[in-house]
C-alpha positions, 0 to 999 in steps of 0.5 A: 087445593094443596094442603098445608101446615098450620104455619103454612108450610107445604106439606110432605107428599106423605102427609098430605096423602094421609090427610086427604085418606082421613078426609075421605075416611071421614066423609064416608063415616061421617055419611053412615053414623053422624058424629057419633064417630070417632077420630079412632074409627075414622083412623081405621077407616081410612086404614091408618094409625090413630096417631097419624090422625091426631097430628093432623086433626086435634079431635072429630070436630077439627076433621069435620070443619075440613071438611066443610071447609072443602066443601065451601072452597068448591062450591065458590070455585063452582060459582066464579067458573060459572059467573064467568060464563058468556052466556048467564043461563048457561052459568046459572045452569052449570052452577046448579047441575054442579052444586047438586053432583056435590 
């Protein structure tokens, strides 16, 4: 997925690596203290300033809709790869094992 401006624009490789940081960031504190966590402490986490972070993501809602988002986008991939499997058992089996590995 490549990540792109709200007026859909690419990009700078910089600011998507920042975003993709704060992603990751945000799943992994998002996983130990629910959203109870701040835009700030997902910022640190990710080791970058909090204001890289608010130009990215308005609030911790923002981030987390993102990232469900993401999640969404690969589970649709996951189930169009796997419809187009020759054999259905197979698709319906990779589809599963794939969802639970998510």
């Amino acid at each position: 997925m490549t990540a792109e401006r709200s007026d859909s624009r690419p990009l700078r490789k910089d600011a998507a690596r920042n975003r993709a940081l704060l992603l990751d960031a945000a799943r992994e504190v998002f996983a130990e203290r629910g959203l109870e966590a701040s835009l700030d402490d997902i910022a640190r986490h990710a080791g970058l300033g909090v204001g890289t972070a608010y130009r990215h993501f308005s609030n911790k809602y923002e981030l987390a809709q993102a990232i469900f988002a993401e999640a969404i986008d690969a589970v649709v991939e996951l189930a169009e790869r796997a419809s187009s499997a020759a054999d259905p058992w197979v698709g319906i089996v990779s589809f599963l094992q794939g969802t639970a590995e998510m």
